[in-house]
N, C-alpha and C positions, 0 to 999 in steps of 0.2 A: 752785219746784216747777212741774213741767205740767201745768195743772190744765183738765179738759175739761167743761163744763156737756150733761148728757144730759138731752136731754127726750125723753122717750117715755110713752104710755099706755096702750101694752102691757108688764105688768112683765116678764113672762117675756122678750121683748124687750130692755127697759130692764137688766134684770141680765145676760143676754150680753153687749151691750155693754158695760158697765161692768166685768162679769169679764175681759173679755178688754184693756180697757186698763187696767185695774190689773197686768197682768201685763205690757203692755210697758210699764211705769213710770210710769204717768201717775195722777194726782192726779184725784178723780171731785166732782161735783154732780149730783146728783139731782130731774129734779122730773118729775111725773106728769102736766103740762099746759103748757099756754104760760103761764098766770097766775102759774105757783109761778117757771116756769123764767125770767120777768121780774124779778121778787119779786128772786129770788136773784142775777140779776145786779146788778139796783138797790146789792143789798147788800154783792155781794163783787165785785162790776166788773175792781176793779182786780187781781185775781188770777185770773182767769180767759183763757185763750188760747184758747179753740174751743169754740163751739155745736155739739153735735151735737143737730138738731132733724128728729122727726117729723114727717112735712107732715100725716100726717089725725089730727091731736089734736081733742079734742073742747073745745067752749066758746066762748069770745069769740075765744081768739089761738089759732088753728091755727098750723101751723109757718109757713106765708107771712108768716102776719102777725108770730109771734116775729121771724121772720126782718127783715120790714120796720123793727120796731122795736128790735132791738138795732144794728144798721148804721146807723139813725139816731142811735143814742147812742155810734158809735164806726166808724170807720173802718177798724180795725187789728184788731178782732175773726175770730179765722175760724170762718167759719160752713158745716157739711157739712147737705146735706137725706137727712133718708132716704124713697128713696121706692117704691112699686110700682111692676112692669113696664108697668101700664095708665094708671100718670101721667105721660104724653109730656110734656103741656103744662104742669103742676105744676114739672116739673125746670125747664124753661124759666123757668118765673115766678119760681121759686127766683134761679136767675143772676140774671134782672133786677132781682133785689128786693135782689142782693148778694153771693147764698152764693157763697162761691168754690169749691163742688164738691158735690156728689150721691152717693150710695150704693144702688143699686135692689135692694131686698129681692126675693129671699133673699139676704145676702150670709156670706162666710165670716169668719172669725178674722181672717183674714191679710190679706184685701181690706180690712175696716175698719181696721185698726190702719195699714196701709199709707197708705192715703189720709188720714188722721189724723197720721203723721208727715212727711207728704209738704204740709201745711199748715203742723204745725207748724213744719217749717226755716223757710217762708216770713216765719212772722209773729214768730219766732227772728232772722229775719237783719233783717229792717226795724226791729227793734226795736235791734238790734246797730246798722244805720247810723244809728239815729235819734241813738243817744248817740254816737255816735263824732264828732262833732266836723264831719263833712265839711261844708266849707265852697261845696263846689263848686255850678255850675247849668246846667244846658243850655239854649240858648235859640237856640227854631225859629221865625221868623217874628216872628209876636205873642204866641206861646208862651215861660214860662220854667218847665222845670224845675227845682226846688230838691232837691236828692239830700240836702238836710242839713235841711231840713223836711218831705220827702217833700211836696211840694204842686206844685202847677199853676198858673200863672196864665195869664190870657189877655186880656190889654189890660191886666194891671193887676188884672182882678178872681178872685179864687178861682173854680176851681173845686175841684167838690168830686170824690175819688178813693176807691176801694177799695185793700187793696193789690193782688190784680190789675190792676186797672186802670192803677195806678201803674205796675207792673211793663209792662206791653203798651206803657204810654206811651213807660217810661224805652229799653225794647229798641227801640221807633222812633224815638225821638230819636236813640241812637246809631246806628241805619243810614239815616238818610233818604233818602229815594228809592229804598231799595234793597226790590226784594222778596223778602218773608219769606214763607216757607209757614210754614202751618197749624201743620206736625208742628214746625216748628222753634222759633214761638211757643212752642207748650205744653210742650215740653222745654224753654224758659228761660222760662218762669212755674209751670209745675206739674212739674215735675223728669221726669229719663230713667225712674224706674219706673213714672210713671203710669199708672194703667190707664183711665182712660174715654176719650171720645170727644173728636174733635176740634169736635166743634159746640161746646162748651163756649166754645171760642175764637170764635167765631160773634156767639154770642148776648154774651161780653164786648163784643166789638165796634158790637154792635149800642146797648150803654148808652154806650161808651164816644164813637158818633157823635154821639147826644142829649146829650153833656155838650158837646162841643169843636165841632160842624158849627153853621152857620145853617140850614141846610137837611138834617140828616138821611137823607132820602132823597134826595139829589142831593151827595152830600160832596165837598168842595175836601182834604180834610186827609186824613182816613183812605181809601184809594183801594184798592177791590176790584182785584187780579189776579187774571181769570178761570182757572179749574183749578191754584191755585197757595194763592193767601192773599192778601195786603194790602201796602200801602206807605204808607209816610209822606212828605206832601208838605207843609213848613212854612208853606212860601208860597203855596199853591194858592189 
């Protein structure tokens, strides 16, 4: 079953969301805070496929910080932030904290349920290659991809992946050198009906240089094309 953990603490809120994916098919949790909506992952983890987390929850775990600590306890989780027009910087800190996508209130039926199943294929099909047996790996430089353990290495030692991030990697692995735009990224990570923005891919990229570069802001590996997007360069 598709089952979506909602945290919100506003109910009126919390129950649109939830009425409205109950109606495109999905399986609901409930919790009114970050503490409940920890609680309940704690408890039911393994049936759970998507956080959806409000960022100004009141308490100890605002939705940053849900967000910090379910990514910590999973990988393969997908995590949407909901947020207001005036949290530029929240949505940001979201990405970097993990969430693989954003929602900015007000939003409609169709925009949330949308960006909700446009998640769920992602963490549907990672979960499909996970068991499927593949045996295969790509390996750029000092880098090996494992397409059959979804993982990274780099010398030998893990790093550690979203599946975004996975996904950004596995799409540079197969075109090395070659530059990718923006738009073309996010259509094979976040699917053709996406609706937000392409900084999304931005700020992935931005976590994704701090896991793979020695130098972050001077990168050999992930290489900006100005007015365009990015390239992968194994050996740089």
């Amino acid at each position: 079953m598709k089952t979506i953990l909602v945290a919100e603490d506003e109910q009126a809120i919390r129950e649109f969301v939830v009425i409205n994916l109950k109606r495109a098919g999905y399986e609901t949790r409930e919790a009114a805070n970050g503490e409940e909506a920890l609680q309940i992952y704690d408890r039911e983890g393994n049936e759970i496929d998507i956080a959806v987390l409000d960022i100004m929850m009141p308490g100890q775990f605002d939705g940053l910080a849900v967000c910090k600590e379910l990514r910590r306890r999973s990988g393969s989780i997908g995590i949407i932030m909901l947020t207001a027009k005036t949290q530029e910087m929240d949505k940001v800190s979201g990405l970097m904290m993990g969430a693989d996508d954003y929602v900015t209130k007000p939003f409609s039926p169709s925009e949330l349920v949308a960006r909700v199943d446009a998640v769920y294929r992602r963490v549907a099909l990672e979960q499909s290659r996970s068991s499927g047996g593949l045996r295969d790996e790509i390996r750029s430089g000092e880098f090996v991809l494992s397409l059959r353990n979804r993982t990274l290495l780099r010398r030998g030692t893990p790093v550690e992946l979203t599946q975004v991030e996975f996904q950004i990697m596995e799409y540079f692995f197969s075109n090395p050198g070659t530059a990718l735009d923006r738009t073309d990224i996010l259509k094979h990570v976040w699917g053709d009906a996406y609706y937000g923005e392409e900084k999304i891919v931005d700020v992935n990229i931005r976590r994704l240089r701090m896991k793979v570069e020695d130098e972050p802001s001077n990168p050999r590996h992930i290489i900006t094309v100005w007015g365009l997007g990015y390239k992968w360069e194994g050996t740089g």
